[in-house]
VOKEMAR-249122 format. One record per residue (C-alpha): residue number from 1; x, y, z; chain. Coordinates in Angstrom, 2 decimals. Layout:
pos,X,Y,Z,unit
NUM,X,Y,Z,A;
...
This chain:
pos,X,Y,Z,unit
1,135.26,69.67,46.45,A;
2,131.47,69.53,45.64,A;
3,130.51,68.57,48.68,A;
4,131.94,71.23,50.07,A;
5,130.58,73.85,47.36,A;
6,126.90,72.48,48.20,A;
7,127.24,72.28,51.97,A;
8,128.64,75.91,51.60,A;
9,125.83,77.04,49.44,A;
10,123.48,75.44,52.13,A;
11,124.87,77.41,55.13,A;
12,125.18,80.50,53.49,A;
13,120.89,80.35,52.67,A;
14,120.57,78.81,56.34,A;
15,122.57,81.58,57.42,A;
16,120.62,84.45,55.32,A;
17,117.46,82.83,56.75,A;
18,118.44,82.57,60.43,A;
19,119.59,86.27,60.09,A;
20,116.09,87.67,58.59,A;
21,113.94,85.79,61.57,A;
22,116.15,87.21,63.96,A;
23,116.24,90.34,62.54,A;
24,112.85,90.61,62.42,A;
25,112.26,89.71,65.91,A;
26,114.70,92.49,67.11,A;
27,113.07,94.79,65.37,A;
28,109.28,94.08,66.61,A;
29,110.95,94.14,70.02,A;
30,113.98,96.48,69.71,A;
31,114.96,99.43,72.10,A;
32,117.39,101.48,69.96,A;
33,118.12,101.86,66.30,A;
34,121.15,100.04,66.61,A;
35,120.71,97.00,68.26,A;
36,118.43,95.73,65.38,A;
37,121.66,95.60,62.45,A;
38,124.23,94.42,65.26,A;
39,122.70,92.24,67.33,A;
40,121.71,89.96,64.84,A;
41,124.94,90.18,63.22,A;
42,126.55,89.18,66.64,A;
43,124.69,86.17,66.76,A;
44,124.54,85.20,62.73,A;
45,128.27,85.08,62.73,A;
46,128.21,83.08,65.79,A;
47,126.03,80.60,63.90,A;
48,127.98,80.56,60.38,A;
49,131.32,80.14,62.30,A;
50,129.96,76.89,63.90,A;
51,127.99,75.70,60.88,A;
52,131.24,76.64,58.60,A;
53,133.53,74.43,61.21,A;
54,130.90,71.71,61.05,A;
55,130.97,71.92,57.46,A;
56,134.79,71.86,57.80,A;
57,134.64,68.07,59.47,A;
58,132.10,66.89,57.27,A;
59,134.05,67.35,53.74,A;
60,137.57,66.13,55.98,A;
61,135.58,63.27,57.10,A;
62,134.09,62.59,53.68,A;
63,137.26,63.28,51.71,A;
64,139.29,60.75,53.74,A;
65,136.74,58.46,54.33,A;
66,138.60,55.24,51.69,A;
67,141.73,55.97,53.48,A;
68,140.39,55.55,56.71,A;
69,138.72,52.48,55.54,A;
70,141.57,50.65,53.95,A;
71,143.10,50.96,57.30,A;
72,140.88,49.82,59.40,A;
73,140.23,46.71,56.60,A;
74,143.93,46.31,56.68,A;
């Protein structure tokens, strides 16, 4: 479960970073008031829904790794 907790703890500061650039680029080129909070909202949950998937296969993949190995030695 630790990888998990670290990979976690990794996308969630990838994900507060990728939301602050965007953000901020929104904002230097926004057109109304609201497309600066939900825009980049829009596309940072995009983001941490693929990264948390990814991080999903990864731990799986990890976790089961011996088992999958016996059986392919066997």
């Amino acid at each position: 479960m630790s990888y998990f907790f670290w990979l976690s703890i990794a996308l969630l500061v990838s994900t507060l970073i990728f939301y602050a650039i965007f953000a901020g680029l929104i904002y230097y080129w926004h057109e109304k008031k609201t497309t600066v909070v939900v825009v980049p909202l829009l596309f940072t949950f995009e983001f941490f829904s693929i990264g948390f998937l990814v991080i999903c296969l990864i731990t799986l993949l990890i976790q089961s790794s011996p088992d999958i190995l016996k059986l392919i030695s066997n």
